[in-house]
Biopython code that builds the backbone (N, CA, C, O; Angstrom):
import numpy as np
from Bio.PDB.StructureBuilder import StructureBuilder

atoms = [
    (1, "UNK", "N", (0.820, -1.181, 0.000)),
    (1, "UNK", "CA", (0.000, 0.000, 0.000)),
    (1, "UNK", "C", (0.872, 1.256, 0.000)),
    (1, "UNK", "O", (0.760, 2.124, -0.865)),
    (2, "UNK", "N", (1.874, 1.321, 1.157)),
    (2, "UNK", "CA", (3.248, 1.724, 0.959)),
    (2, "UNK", "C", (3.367, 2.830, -0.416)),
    (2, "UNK", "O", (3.218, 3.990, -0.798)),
    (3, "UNK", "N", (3.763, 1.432, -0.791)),
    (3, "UNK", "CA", (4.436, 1.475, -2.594)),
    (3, "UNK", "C", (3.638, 2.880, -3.268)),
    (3, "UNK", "O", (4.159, 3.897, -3.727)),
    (4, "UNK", "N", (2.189, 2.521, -3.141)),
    (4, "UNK", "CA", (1.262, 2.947, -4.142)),
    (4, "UNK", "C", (1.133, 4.230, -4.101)),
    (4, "UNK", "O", (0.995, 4.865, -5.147)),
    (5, "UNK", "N", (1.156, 4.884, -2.783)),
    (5, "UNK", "CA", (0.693, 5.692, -1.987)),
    (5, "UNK", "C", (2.082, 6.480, -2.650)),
    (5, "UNK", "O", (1.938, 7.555, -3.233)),
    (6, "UNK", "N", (3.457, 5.830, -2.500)),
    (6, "UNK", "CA", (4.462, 6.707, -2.488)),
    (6, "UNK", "C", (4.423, 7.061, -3.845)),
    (6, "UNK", "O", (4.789, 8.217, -4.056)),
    (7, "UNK", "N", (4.040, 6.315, -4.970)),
    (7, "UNK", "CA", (4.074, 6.455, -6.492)),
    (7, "UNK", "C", (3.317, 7.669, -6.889)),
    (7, "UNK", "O", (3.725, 8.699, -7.427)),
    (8, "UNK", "N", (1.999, 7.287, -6.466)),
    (8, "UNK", "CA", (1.230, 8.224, -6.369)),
    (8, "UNK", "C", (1.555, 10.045, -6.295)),
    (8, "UNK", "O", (1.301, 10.894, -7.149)),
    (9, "UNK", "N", (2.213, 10.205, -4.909)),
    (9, "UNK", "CA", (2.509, 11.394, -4.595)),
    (9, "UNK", "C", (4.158, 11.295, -5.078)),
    (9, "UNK", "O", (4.950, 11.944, -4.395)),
    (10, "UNK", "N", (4.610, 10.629, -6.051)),
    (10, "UNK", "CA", (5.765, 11.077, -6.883)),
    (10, "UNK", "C", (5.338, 11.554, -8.264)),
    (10, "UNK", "O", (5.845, 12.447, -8.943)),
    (11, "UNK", "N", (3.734, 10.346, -8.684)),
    (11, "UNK", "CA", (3.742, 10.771, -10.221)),
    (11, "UNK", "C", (3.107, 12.587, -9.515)),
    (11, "UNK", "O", (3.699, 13.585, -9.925)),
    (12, "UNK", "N", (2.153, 12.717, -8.693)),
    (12, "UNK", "CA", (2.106, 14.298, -8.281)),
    (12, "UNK", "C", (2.718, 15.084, -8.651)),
    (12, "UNK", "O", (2.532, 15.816, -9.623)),
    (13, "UNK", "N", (3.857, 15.037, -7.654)),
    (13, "UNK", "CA", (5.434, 15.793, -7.793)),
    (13, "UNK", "C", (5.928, 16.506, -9.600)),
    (13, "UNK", "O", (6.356, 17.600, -9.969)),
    (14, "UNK", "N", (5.577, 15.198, -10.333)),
    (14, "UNK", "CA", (6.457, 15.207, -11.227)),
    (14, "UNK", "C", (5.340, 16.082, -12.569)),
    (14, "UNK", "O", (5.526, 16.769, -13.574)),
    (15, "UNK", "N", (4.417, 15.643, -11.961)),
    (15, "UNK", "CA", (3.364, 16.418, -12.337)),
    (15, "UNK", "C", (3.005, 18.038, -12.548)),
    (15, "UNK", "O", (2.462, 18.733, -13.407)),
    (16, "UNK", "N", (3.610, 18.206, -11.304)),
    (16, "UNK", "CA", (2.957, 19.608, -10.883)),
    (16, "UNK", "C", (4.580, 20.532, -11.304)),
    (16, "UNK", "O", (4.649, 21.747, -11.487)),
    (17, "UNK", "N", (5.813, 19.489, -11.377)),
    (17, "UNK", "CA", (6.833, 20.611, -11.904)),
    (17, "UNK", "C", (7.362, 20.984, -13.259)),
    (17, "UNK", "O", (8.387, 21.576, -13.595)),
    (18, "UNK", "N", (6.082, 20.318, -14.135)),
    (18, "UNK", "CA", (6.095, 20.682, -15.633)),
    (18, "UNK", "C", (5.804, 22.095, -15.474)),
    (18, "UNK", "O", (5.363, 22.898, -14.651)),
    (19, "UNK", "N", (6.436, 21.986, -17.101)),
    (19, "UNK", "CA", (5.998, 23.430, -17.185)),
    (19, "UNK", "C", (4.811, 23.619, -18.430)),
    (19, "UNK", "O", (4.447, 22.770, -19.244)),
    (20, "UNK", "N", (4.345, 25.052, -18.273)),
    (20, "UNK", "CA", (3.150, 25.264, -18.428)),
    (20, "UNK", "C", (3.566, 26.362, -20.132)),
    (20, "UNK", "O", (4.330, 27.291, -20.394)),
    (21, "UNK", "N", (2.661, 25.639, -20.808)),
    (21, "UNK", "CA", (2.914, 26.323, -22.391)),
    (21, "UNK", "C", (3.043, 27.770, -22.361)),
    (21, "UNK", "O", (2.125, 28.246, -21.694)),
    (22, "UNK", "N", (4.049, 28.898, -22.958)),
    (22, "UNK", "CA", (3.753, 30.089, -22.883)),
    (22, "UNK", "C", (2.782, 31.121, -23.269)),
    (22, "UNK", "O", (2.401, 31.002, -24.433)),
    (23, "UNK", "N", (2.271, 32.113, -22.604)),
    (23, "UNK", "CA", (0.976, 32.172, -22.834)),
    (23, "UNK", "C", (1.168, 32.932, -24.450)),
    (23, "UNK", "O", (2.170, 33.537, -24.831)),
    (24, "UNK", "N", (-0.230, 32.671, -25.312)),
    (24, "UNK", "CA", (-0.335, 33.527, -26.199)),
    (24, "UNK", "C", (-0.194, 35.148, -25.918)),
    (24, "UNK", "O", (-0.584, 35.887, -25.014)),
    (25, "UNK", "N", (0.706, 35.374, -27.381)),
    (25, "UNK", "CA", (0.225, 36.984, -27.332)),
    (25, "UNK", "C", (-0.866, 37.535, -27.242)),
    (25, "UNK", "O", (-1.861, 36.923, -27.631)),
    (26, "UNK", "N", (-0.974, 38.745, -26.745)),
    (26, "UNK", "CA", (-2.168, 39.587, -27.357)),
    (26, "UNK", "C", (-2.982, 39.626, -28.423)),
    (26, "UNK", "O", (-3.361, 40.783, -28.607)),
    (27, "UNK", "N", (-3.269, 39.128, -28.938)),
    (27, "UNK", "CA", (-4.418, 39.310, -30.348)),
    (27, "UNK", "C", (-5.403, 40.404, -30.228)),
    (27, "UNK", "O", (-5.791, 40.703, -29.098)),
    (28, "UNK", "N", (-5.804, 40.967, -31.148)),
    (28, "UNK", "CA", (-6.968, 41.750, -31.312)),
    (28, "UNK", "C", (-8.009, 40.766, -31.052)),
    (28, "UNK", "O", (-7.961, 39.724, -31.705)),
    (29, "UNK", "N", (-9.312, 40.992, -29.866)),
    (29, "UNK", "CA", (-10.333, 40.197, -29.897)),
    (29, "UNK", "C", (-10.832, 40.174, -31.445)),
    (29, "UNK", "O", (-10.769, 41.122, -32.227)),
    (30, "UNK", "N", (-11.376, 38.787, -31.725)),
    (30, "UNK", "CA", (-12.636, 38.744, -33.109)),
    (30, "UNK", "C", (-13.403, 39.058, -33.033)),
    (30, "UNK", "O", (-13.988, 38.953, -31.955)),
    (31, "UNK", "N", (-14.071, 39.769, -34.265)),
    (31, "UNK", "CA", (-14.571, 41.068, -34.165)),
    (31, "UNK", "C", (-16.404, 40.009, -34.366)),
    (31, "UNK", "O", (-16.664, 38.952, -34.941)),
    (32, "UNK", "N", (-17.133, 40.841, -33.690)),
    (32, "UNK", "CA", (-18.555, 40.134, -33.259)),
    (32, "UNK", "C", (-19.848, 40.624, -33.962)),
    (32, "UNK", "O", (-19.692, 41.550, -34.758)),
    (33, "UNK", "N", (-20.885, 40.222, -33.817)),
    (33, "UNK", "CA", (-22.018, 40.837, -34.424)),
    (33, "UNK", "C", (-22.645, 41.703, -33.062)),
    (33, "UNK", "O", (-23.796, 42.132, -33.130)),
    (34, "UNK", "N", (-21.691, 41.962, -31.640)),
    (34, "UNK", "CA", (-22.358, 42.223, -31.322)),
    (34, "UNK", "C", (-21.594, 43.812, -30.720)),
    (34, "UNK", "O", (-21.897, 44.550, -29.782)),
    (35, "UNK", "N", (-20.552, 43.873, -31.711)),
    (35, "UNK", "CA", (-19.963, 45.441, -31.689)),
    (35, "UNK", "C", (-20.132, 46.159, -32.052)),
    (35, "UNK", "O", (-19.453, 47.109, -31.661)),
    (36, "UNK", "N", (-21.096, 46.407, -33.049)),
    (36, "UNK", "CA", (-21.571, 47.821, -33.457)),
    (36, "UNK", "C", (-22.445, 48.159, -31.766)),
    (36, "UNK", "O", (-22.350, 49.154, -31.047)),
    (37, "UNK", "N", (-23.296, 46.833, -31.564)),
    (37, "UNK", "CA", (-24.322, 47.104, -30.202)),
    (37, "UNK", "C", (-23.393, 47.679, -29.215)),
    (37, "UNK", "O", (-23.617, 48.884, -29.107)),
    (38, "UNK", "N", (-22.656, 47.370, -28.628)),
    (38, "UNK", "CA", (-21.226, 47.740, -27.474)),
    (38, "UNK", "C", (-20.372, 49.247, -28.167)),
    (38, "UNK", "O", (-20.052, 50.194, -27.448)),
    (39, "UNK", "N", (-20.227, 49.219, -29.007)),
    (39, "UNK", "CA", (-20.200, 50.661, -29.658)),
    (39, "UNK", "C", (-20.880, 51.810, -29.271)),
    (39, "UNK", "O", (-20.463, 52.875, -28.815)),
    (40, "UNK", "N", (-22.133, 51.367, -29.564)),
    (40, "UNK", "CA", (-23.823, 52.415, -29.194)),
    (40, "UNK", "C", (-23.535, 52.306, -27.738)),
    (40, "UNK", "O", (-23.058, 53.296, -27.184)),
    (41, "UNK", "N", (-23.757, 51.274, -27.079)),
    (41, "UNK", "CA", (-23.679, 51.753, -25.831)),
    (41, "UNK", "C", (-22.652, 52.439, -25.026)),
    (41, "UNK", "O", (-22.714, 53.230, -24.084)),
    (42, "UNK", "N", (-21.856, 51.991, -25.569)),
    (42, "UNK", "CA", (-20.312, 53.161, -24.907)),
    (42, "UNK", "C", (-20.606, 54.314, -25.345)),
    (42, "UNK", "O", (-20.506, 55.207, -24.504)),
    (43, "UNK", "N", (-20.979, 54.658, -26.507)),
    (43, "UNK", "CA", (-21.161, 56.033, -26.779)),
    (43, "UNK", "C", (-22.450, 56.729, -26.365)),
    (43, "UNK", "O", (-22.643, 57.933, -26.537)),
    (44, "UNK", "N", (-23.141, 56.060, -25.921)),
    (44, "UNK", "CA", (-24.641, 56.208, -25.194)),
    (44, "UNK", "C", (-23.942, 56.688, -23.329)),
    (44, "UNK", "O", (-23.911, 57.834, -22.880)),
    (45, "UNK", "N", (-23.638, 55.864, -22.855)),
    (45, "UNK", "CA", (-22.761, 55.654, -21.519)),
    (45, "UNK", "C", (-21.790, 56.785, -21.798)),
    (45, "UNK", "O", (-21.513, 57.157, -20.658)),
    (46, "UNK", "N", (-21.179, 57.475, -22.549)),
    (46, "UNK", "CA", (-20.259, 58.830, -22.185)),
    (46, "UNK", "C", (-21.671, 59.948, -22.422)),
    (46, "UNK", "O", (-21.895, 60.911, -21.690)),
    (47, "UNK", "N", (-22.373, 59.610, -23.415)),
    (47, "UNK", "CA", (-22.763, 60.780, -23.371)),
    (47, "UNK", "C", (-23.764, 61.301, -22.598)),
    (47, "UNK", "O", (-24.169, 62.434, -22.856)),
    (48, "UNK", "N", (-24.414, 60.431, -21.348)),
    (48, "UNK", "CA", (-25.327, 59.974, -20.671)),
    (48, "UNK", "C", (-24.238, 60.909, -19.270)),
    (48, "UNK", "O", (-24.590, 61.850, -18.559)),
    (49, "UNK", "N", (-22.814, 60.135, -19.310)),
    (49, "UNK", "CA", (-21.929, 60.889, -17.945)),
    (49, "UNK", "C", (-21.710, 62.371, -18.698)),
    (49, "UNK", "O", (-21.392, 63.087, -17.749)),
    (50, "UNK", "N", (-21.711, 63.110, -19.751)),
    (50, "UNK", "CA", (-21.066, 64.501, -20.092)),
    (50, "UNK", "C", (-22.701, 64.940, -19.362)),
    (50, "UNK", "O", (-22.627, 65.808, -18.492)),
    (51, "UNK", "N", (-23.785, 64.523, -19.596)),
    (51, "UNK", "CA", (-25.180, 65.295, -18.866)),
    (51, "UNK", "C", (-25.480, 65.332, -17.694)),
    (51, "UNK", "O", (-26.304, 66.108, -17.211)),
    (52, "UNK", "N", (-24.656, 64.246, -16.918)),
    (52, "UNK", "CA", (-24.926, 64.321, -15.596)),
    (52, "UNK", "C", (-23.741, 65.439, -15.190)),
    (52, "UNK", "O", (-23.965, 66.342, -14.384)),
    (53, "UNK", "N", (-22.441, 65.251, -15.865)),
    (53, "UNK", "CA", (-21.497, 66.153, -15.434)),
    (53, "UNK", "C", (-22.025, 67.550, -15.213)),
    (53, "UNK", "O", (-21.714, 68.131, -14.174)),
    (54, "UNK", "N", (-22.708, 68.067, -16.002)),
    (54, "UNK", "CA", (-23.487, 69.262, -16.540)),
    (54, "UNK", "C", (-24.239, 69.850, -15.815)),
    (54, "UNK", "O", (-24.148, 71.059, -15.600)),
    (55, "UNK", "N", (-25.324, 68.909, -15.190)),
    (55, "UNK", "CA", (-26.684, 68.852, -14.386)),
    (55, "UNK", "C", (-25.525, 69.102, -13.298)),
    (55, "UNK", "O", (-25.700, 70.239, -12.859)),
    (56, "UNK", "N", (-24.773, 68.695, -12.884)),
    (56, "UNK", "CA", (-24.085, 68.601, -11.421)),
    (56, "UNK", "C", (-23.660, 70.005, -11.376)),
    (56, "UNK", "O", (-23.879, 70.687, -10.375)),
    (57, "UNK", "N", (-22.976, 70.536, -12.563)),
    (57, "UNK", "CA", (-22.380, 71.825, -12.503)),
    (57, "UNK", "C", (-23.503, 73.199, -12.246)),
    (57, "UNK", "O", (-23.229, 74.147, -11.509)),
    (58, "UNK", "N", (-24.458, 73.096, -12.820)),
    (58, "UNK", "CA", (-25.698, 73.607, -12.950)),
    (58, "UNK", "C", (-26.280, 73.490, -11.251)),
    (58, "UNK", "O", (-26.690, 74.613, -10.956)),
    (59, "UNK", "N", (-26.399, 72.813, -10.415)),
    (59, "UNK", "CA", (-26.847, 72.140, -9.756)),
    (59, "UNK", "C", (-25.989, 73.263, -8.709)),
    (59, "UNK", "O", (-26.328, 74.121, -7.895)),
    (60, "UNK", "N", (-24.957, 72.832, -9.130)),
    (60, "UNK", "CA", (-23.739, 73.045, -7.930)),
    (60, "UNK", "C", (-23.951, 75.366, -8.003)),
    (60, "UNK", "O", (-24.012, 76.232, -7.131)),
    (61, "UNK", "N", (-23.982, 75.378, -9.521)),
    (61, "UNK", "CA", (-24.083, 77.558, -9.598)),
    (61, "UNK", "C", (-25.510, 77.520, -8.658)),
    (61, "UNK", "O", (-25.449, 78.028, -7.538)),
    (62, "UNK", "N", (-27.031, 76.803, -9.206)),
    (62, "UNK", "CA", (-27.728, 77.532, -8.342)),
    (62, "UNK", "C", (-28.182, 77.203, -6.797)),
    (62, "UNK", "O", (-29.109, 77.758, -6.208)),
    (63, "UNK", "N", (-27.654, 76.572, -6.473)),
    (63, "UNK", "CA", (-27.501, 76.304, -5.131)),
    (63, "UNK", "C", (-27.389, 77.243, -4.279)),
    (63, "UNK", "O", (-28.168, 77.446, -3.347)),
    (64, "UNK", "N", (-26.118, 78.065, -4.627)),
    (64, "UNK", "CA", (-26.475, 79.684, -3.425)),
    (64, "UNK", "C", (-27.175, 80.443, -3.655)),
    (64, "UNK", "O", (-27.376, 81.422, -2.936)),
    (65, "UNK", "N", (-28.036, 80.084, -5.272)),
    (65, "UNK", "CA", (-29.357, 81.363, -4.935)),
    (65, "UNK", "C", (-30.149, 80.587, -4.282)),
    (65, "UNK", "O", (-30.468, 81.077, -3.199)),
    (66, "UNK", "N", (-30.632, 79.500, -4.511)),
    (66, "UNK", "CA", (-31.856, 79.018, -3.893)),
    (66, "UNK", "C", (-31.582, 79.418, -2.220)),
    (66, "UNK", "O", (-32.235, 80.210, -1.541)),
    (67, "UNK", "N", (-30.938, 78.971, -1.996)),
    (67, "UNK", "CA", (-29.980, 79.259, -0.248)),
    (67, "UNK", "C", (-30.354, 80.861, 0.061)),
    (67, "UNK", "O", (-30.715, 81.170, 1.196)),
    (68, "UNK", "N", (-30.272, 81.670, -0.791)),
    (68, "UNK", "CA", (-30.298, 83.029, -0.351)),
    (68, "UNK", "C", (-28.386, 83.465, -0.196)),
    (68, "UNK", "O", (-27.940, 84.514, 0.268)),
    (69, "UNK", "N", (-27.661, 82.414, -0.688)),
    (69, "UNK", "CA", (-26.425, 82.647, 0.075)),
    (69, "UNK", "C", (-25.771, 83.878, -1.113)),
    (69, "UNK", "O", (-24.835, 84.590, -0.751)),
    (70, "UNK", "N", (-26.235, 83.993, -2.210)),
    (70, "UNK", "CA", (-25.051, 84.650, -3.474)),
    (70, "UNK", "C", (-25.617, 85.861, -2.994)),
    (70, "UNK", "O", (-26.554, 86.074, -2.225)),
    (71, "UNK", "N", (-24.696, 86.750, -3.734)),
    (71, "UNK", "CA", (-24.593, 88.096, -3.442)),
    (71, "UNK", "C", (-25.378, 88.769, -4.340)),
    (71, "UNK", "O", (-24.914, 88.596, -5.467)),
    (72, "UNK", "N", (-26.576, 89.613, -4.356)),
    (72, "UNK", "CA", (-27.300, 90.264, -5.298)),
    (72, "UNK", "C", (-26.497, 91.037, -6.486)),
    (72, "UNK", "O", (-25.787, 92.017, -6.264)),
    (73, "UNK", "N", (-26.680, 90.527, -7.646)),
    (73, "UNK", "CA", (-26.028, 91.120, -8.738)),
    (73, "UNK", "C", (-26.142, 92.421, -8.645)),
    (73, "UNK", "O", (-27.088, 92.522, -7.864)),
    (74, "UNK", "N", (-25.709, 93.834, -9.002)),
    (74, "UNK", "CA", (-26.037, 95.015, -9.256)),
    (74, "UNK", "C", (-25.478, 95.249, -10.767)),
    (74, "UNK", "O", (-24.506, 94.705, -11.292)),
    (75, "UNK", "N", (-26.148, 95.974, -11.179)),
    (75, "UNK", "CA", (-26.781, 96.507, -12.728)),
    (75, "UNK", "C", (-26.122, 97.634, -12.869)),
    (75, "UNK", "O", (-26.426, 98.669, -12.277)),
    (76, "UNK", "N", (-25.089, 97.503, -13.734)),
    (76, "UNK", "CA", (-24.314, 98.867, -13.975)),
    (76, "UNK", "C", (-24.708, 99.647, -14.743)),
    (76, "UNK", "O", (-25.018, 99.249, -15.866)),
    (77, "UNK", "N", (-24.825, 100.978, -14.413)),
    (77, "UNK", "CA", (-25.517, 102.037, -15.223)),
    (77, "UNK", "C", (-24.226, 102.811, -15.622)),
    (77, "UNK", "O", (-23.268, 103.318, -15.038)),
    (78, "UNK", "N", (-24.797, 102.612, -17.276)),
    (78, "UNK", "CA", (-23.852, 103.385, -18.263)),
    (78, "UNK", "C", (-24.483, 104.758, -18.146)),
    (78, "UNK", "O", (-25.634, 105.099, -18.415)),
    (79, "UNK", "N", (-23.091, 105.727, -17.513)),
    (79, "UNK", "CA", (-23.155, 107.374, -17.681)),
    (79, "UNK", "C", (-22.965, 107.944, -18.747)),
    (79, "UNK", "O", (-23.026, 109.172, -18.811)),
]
sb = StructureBuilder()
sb.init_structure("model")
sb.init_model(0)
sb.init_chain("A")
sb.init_seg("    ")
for serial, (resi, resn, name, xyz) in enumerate(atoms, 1):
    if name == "N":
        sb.init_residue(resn, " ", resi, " ")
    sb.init_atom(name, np.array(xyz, "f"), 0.0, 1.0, " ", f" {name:<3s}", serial, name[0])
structure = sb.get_structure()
């Protein structure tokens, strides 16, 4: 039983200190039927974050009027 046991955890050994094929290069992924769709949506998805960016900025100017906090504009009179 010995024997078997020891064979065993030698074929293991001998097993586990191969070596492992090198990996492929980089390739360009193959191109899909479903990249024009992933296209649209990336370009859907930026242009979806440039409106929120926007709304935030917008968001963020009238904030001290609603507050009462900005300073009343005054109206310059041309002499």
């Amino acid at each position: 039983m010995r024997i078997w046991i020891s064979a065993l955890v030698l074929a293991m050994a001998a097993a586990g200190c191969g070596s492992s094929p090198p990996p492929e290069e980089d390739k360009a992924p193959t191109p899909t039927v479903f990249d024009d769709t992933v296209k649209t949506i990336d370009k859907a998805k930026q242009a979806e974050a440039q409106v929120e960016n926007r709304v935030n900025d917008l968001n963020r100017q009238l904030e001290p009027e609603e507050n009462g906090d900005a300073a009343p504009q005054e109206k310059k009179e041309k002499e």
